[in-house]
C-alpha positions in Angstrom: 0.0 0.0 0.0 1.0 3.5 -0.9 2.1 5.6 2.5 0.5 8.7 2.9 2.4 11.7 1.6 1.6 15.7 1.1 -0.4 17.8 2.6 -4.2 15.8 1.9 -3.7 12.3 2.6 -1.0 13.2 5.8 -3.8 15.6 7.4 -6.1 12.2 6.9 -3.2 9.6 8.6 -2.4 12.4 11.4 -6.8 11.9 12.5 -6.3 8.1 11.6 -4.1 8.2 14.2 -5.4 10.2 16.4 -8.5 8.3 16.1 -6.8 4.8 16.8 -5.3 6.6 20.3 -9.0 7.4 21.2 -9.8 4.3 24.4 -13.4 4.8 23.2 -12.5 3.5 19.1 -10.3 0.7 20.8 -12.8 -0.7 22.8 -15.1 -0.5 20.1 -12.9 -2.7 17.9 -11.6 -4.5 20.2 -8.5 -3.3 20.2 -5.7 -2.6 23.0 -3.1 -1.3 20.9 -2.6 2.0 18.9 -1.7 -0.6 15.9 -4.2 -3.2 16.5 -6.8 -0.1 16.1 -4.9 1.3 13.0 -5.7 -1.9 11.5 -9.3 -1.3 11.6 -8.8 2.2 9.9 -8.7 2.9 6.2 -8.1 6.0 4.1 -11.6 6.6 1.7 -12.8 2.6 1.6 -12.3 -0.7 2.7 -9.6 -2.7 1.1 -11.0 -4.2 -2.3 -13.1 -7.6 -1.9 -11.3 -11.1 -2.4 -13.9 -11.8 -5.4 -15.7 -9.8 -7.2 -16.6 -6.2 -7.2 -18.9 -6.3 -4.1 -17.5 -7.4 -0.7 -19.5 -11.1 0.9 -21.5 -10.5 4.4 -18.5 -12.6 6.0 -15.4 -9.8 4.6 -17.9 -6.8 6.6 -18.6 -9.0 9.2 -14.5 -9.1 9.8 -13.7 -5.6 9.1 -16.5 -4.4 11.1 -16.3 -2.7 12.8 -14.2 -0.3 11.3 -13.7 3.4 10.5 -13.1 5.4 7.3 -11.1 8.9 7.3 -11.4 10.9 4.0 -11.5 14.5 2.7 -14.8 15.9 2.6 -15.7 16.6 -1.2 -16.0 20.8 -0.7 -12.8 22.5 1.2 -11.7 19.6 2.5 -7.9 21.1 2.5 -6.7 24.6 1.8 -3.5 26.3 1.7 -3.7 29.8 2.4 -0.5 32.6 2.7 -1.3 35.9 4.3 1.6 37.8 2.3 2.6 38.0 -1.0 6.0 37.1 0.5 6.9 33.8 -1.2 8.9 32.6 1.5 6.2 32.6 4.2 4.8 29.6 5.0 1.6 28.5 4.3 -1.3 27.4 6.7 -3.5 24.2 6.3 -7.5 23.7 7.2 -9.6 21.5 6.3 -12.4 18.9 6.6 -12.0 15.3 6.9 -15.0 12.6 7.5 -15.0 10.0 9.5 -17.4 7.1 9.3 -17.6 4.5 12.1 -19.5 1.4 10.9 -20.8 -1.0 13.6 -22.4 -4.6 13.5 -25.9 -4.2 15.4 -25.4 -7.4 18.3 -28.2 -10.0 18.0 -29.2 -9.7 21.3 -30.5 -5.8 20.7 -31.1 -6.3 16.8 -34.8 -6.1 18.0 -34.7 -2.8 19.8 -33.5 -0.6 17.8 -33.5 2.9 20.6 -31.0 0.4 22.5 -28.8 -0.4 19.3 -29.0 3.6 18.9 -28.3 4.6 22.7 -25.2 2.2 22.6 -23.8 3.4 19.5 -24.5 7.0 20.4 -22.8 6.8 23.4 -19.6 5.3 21.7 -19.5 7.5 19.3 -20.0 10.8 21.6 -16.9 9.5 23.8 -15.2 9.3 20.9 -15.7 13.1 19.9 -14.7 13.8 23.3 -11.8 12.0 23.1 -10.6 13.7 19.9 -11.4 17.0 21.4 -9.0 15.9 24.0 -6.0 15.5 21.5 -6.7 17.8 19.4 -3.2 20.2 19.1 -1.2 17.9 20.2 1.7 16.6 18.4 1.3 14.9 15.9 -2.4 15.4 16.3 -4.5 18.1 14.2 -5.7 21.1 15.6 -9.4 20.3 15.6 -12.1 23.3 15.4 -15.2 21.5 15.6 -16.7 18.3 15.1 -20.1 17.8 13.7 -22.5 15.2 12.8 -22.6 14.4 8.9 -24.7 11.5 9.1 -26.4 8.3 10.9 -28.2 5.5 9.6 -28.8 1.8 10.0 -28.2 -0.2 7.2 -31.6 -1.1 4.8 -33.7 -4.1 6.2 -33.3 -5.5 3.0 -29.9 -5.4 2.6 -29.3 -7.3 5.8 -29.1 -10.9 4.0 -25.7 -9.1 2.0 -24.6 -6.7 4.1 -25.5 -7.3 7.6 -27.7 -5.7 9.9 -25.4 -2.3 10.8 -25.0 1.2 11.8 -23.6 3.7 10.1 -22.0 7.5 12.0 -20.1 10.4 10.2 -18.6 12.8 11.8 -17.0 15.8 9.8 -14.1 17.0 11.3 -12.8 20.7 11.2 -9.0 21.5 11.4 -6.5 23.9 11.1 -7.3 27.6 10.3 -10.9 28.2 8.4 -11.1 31.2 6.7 -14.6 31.7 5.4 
């Protein structure tokens, strides 16, 4: 696999990591270690499937779950100088997505304000928790974090693709000039 370089796909590695340092994500994936976590974290989409052009239930059932970081379509990174002085350095912002994807556990599959609560809960220590590193080297200097989306996957889907949650989270850094 290609290793992130330049300004777009490092600002996406610096929240991957931050993300996989976040207790909250690494219980959630069952993870205790910075790399286990990493390893259930990919840049824009899971790795291709082994067959075909569509991934089986069992390859989501053992990525999930899993989380996605990847620039958001509309200033998701800018460059910006102050001076015409071309030897001043440039500042970065941007905004990255996140999307946590999350197997719904038989046992609450029925009651779907549980499957909601438990998720929600998860997913708000995790913004917390981001908050919490945000600044810090090698972390990015997060300005907000917002909701982008939440949904659970279509009933009718759930023979292919399992019976999951989906949350987004867009994620403001650096210096936004609007």
């Amino acid at each position: 696999m290609t290793a992130p370089a330049g300004p777009i796909s490092l600002a996406q590695e610096r929240l991957r990591v931050m993300l996989a340092d976040c207790t909250t994500f690494r219980a959630l994936v069952g993870a205790t270690t910075q790399e286990q976590a990493l390893s259930r974290l990919f840049h824009d989409a899971l790795p291709p499937p082994a067959r075909g052009v569509e991934h089986t239930l069992d390859e989501l059932r053992s990525y999930r779950p899993f989380g996605l970081v990847s620039t958001y379509p509309q200033d998701g990174h800018t460059l910006v100088r102050d001076t015409a002085d071309r030897n001043a350095g440039a500042e970065e912002a941007g905004r990255l997505v996140i999307e946590i994807e999350w197997d719904v556990p038989e046992t609450i599959a029925n009651d779907p304000a549980e499957a909601g609560l438990r998720f929600n809960n998860a997913v708000g220590q995790i913004k917390q928790e981001l908050f919490a590193l945000a600044g810090v080297h090698p972390y990015l200097a997060i300005s907000e974090i917002g909701q982008a989306g939440y949904f659970r996957g279509p009933e009718e889907q759930q023979q292919t693709k399992g019976d999951y949650l989906v949350y987004q989270l867009f994620i403001e850094w650096g210096q936004q000039r609007r």
